[in-house]
Steps between C-alpha positions, in 0.01 A plus 500: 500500500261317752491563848614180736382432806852536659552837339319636860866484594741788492710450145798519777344237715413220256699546173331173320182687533365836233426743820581586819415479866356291761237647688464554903340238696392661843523296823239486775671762643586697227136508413415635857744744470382637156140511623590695815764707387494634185545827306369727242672601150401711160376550166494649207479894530148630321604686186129660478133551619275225351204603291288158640606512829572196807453162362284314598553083586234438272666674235882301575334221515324510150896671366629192606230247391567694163881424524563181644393263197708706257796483752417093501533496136814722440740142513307360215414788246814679596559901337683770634254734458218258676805512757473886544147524507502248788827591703703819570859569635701181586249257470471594188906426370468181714152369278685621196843305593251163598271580229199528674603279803745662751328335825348135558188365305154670617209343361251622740444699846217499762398649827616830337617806742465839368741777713432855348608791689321838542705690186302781296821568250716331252616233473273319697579147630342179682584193592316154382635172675354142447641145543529248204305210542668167529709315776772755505283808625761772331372857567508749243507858559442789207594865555290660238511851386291731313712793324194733385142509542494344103790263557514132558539312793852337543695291700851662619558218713383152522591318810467100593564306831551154404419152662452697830120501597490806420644672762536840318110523416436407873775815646260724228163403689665502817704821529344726175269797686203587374213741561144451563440530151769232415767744324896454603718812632817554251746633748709781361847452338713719735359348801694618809383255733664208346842318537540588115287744362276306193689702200857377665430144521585366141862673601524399774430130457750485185785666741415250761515205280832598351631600814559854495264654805588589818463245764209706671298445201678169480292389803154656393485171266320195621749167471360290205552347128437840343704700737824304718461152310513653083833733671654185640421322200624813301838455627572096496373540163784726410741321654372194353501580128872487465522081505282534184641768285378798599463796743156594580333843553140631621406858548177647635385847429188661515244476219403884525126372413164625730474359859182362642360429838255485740410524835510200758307492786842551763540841356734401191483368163560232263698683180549323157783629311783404253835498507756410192748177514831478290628172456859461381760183400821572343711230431813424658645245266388359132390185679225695705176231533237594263224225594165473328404273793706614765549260808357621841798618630631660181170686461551774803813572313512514100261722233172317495334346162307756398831748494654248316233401268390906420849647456622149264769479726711149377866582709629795650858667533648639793353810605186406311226699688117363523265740654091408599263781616217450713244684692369386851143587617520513891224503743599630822409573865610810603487587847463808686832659650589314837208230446720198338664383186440576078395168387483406086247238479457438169816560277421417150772483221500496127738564228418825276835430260814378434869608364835394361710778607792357354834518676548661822 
């Protein structure tokens, strides 16, 4: 099904739209405080030595000017195996479930940044960021990875930072370190000198979001949409649901897929990672609001259209269970231990599948 603008939105946020989440917008001081105190985070373990050696930004560059029209066209000459050619991991169940479309509509980018980090094994990774053209300035950021020498270059994760200047593309030119020779410093996975080490984080952040870390680490997180506002929303949402038929249910865990980051210039790291998002709705009474347009309020609380529409669901029973899955590509600041807070700027959300798990 097509991706709608709205479906940036966490499925538990907005239930009238496909996908899931709104994304952070920092303050003046927020911004401050990410640019002087952030942290460092991981990536994907090398698996062995690489017969071509470092890559060079000449060579990312051309991988990606290779990639990024084919990516452009995957919405209108949609295949699943075009699909794996182009994407790997999550990204790849999410462009299957959209067919082909599992973010907003990229036509184009420009002013280009290429991020490749010193790594002489595989798999071997960059980062290529750009900004649409038009009035809205959206950001797009691609975490591509090369399996093998032979292999293709693929996306595992494609991020966006809509209607917001920018603001994630100008934190990448601002904080990213580079050497004199332009490459980026991947900072290692088990990181000691971190509030969470990089290889903890997708855990971490799933436990905080549903509420089950200690309040130490409770604290480590910076206030914000993606960390105190979706909790608070989280829980008038459940207790919400009940006026309209249903009880509601959302459940983080971590996606168990490669970690990614680089060094900032405070000494930490921005780290892109994944974590997994189950949805749930069981019915409460026969009479439980199945909307194909729901109203504004009735949209935090009821299955949204595209649950309805996939799983041909015309009325329900009591104890009829609806289930959406989703995975949520996070960019976060991670700070060093004693610095300041974790902060996710960028929390993007999109449905990978749904379920009727019949009565529960």
């Amino acid at each position: 099904m097509p991706y709608r603008p709205a479906d940036r939105c966490r499925i538990r946020k907005t239930r009238a739209a496909a996908v899931v989440r709104v994304l952070s917008r920092l303050s003046a001081a927020g911004l401050v405080l990410l640019i002087a105190a952030c942290a460092a985070a991981g990536h994907p373990a090398p698996r062995r030595a690489a017969s071509s050696g470092q890559l060079t930004l000449a060579q990312a560059r051309q991988a990606f000017v290779k990639f990024l029209p084919r990516f452009l066209q995957l919405p209108s000459s949609f295949s699943v195996s075009v699909a794996r050619n182009l994407t790997v991991g999550d990204e790849l169940q999410a462009q299957i479930f959209f067919h082909g479309q599992s973010g907003p509509t990229l036509t184009q980018l420009t002013g280009e940044a290429f991020y490749v980090p010193r790594l002489t094994s595989y798999p071997r990774w960059f980062w290529a960021a750009g900004l649409q053209p038009g009035n809205s300035h959206d950001g797009h950021l691609f975490v591509m990875v090369q399996s093998a020498p032979s292999a293709p270059w693929k996306t595992a994760m494609a991020l966006y930072d809509l209607n917001s200047a920018a603001d994630m593309l100008h934190l990448l030119a601002a904080t990213v370190v580079t050497d004199g020779q332009g490459y980026a410093q991947a900072v290692p996975a088990g990181d000691p000198s971190l509030n969470i080490s990089p290889s903890a984080m997708p855990a971490t952040y799933a436990r905080y979001l549903d509420g089950h870390t200690t309040a130490a680490v409770t604290q480590l997180f910076q206030a914000g949409s993606n960390t105190t506002g979706y909790r608070a929303l989280n829980q008038a949402t459940a207790r919400g649901a009940g006026r309209y038929g249903w009880q509601d249910t959302d459940h983080q865990a971590p996606s168990g897929l490669p970690v990614y980051a680089l060094r900032i210039n405070t000494g930490g790291a921005i780290v892109i990672f994944s974590t997994h998002d189950k949805v749930g709705w069981r019915a409460e009474r026969s009479s439980a609001a199945l909307p194909m347009r729901p109203s504004p309020p009735e949209a935090y609380y009821v299955p949204p259209a595209f649950v309805i529409q996939d799983l041909q669901i015309t009325s329900v029973t009591i104890g009829t269970q609806l289930t959406a899955a989703a995975v949520d590509r996070v960019l976060a600041f991670v700070q060093p231990q004693g610095v300041g807070y974790i902060y996710p700027l960028i929390v993007n959300g999109t449905a990978i599948g749904v379920a009727d798990s019949g009565h529960g």
